[in-house]
C-alpha positions as CSV (number, residue, x, y, z in Angstrom):
1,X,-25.4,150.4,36.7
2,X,-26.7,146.9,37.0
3,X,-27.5,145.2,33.8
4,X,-30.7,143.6,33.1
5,X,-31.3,140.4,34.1
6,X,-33.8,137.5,32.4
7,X,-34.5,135.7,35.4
8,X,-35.7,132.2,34.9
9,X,-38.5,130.8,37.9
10,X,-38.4,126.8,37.7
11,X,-40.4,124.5,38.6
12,X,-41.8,120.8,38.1
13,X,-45.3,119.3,38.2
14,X,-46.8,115.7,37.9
15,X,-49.9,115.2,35.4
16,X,-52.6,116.3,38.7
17,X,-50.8,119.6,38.9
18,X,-48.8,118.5,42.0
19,X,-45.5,120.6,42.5
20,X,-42.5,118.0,42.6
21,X,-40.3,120.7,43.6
22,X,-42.8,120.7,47.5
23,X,-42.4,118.2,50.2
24,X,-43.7,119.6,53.8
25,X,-41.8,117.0,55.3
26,X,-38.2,117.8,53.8
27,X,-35.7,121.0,55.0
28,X,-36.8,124.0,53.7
29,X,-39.9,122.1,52.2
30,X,-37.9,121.2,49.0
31,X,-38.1,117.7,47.7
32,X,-35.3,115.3,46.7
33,X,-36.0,115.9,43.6
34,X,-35.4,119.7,43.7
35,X,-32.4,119.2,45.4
36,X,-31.2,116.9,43.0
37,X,-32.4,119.6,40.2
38,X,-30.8,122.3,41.8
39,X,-27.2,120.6,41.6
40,X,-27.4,120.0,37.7
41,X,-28.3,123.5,37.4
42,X,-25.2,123.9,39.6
43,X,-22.9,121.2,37.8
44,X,-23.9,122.4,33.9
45,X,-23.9,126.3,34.6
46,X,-20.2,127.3,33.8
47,X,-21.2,125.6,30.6
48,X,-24.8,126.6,29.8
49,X,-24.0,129.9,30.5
50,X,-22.7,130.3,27.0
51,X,-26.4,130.1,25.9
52,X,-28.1,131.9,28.5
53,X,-25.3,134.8,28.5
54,X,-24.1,134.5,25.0
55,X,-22.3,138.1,24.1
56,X,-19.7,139.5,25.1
57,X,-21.5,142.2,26.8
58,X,-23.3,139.9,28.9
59,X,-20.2,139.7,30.9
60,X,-20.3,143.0,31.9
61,X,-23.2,142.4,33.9
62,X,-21.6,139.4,36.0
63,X,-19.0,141.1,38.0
64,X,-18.6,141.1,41.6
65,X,-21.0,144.2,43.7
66,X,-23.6,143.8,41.6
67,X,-27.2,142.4,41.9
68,X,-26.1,139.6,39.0
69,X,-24.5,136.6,39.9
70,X,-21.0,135.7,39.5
71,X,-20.9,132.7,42.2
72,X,-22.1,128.9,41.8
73,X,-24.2,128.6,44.5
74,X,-27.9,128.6,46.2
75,X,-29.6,130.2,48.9
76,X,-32.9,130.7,50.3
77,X,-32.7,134.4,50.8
78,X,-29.9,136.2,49.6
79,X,-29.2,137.5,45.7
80,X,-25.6,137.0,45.3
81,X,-25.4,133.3,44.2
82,X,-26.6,131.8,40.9
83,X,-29.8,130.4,42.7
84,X,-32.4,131.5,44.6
85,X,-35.3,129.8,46.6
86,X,-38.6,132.2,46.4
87,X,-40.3,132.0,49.8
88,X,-43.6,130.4,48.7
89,X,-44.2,127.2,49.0
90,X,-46.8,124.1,48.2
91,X,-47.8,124.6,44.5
92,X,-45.6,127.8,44.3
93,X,-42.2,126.0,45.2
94,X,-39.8,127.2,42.4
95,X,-36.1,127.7,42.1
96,X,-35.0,131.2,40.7
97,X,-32.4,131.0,38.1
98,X,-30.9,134.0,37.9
99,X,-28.0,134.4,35.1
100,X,-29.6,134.5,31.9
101,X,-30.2,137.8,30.4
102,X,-32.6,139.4,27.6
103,X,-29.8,138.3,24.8
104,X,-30.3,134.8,24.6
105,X,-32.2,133.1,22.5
106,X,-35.0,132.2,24.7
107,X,-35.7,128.5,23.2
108,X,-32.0,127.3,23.6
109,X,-32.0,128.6,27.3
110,X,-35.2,126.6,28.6
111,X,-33.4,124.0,26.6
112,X,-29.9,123.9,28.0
113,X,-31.8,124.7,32.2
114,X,-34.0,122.4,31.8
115,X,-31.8,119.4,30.7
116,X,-29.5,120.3,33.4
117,X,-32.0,120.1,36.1
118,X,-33.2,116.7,34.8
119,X,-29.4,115.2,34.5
120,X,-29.4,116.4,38.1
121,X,-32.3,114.2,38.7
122,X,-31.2,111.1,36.5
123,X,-28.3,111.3,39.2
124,X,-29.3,111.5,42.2
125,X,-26.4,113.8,43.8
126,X,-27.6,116.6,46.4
127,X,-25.8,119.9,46.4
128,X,-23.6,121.1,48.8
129,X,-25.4,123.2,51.5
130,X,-27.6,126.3,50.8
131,X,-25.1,129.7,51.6
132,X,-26.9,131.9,54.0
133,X,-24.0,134.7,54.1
134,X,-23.3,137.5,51.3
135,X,-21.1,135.7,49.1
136,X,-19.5,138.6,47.7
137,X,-18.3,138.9,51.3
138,X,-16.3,135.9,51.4
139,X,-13.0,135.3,51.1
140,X,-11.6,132.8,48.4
141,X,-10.5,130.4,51.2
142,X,-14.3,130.7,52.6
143,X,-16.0,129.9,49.6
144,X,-13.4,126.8,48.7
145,X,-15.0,125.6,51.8
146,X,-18.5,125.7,50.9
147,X,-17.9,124.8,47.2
148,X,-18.4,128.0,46.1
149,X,-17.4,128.0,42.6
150,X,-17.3,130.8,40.0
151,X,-18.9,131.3,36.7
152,X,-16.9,132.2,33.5
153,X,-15.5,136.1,33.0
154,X,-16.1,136.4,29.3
155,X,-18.1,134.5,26.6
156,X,-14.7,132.6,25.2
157,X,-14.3,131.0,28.6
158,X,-17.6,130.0,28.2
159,X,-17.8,128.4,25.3
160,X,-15.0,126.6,25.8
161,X,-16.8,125.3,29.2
162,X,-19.6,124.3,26.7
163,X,-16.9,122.2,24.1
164,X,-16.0,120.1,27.1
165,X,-19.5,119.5,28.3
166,X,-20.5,115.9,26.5
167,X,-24.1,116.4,27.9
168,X,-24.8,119.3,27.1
169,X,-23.4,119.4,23.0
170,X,-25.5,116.0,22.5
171,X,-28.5,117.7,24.0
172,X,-28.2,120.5,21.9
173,X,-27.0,118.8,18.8
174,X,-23.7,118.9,16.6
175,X,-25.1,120.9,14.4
176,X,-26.1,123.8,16.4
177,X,-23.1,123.4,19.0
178,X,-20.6,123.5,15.6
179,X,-22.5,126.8,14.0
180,X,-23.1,128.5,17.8
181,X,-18.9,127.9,19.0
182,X,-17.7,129.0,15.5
183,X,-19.9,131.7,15.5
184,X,-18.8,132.9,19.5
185,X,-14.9,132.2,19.0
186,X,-15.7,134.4,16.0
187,X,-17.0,137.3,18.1
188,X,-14.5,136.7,20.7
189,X,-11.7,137.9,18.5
190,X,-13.4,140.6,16.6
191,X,-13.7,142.0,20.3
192,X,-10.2,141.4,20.9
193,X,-8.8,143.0,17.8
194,X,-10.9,146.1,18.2
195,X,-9.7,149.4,19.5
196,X,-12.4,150.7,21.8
197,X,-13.2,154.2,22.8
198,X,-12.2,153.4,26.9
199,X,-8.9,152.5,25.7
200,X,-8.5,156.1,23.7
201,X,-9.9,157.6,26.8
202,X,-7.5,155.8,29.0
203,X,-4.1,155.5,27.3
204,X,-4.3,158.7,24.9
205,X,-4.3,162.2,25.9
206,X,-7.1,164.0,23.6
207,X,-6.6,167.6,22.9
């Protein structure tokens, strides 16, 4: 059964209410600067994904077949890559973010989106091309190609993304970096040192 999703709609505006994300003139009607947005959303997520996923469960949710992501990527229809374009435009131009889910702390996720989208903007870097194909369809050769890259399979991965990410761990502050890591690697191996009921099912006979 697909998990639920927390599906975050972005978008920027000047002090007159002007979209930022809009430009008629532009493919696709998307600005520079939403381009530019999109691709720190793109470059940060295997990090901030730690925050905006941050259980162990939420990984159960991101596996390939599903309606939640599991690929770095955008599109402009599609619902397999970590971004989607809705199809309104002018002042409803957004970008869809859709990773997060209902167990993150709602303030730290703006947070850690956010500041990615405006790193992308500080510099300047488009992202690759928008994928128009199913990219669970592809092969892993395919998706090299397009630069296609994949998010983390569990929360310790994840975490460990976030450790590395400089940007990231001064936007959110030593303080809660050190408490939230601890507290995840924590988790981590309380999981791993568990005995759970699948593997009694699986490996033992019951009678």
């Amino acid at each position: 059964i697909n998990g639920s999703g927390m599906h975050v709609h972005q978008s920027l505006s000047d002090i007159k209410g002007n979209n930022l994300f809009y430009d008629k003139n532009k493919k696709h009607q998307l600005s520079d600067m939403a381009l530019y947005y999109i691709n720190g959303i793109i470059e940060h997520a295997p990090s901030f994904v730690a925050i905006t996923n941050p259980i162990v469960n939420s990984y159960k949710r991101l596996v390939p077949g599903h309606e939640a992501p599991v690929n770095i990527a955008w599109s402009m229809k599609n619902r397999s890559p970590l971004i989607r374009i809705p199809d309104k435009r002018e002042n409803g131009t957004r970008i869809e973010v859709r990773v997060p889910d209902p167990a993150t702390n709602p303030y730290l996720a703006l947070l850690v989106m956010f500041a990615s989208g405006v790193d992308g903007i500080n510099k300047k870097i488009f992202p690759p091309e928008a994928i128009s194909e199913n990219v669970f369809e592809l092969t892993e050769k395919e998706k090299k190609k397009l630069k296609v890259g994949a998010l983390p399979a569990n929360i310790f991965e994840a975490v460990e993304n976030l450790k590395k990410d400089k940007y990231l761990r001064e936007i959110l502050g030593e303080h809660i970096f050190k408490h939230f890591y601890e507290a995840k690697l924590k988790e981590w191996d309380d999981f791993n040192t568990e005995v759970h009921n699948w593997e009694i099912k699986r490996y033992l006979s019951i009678i």
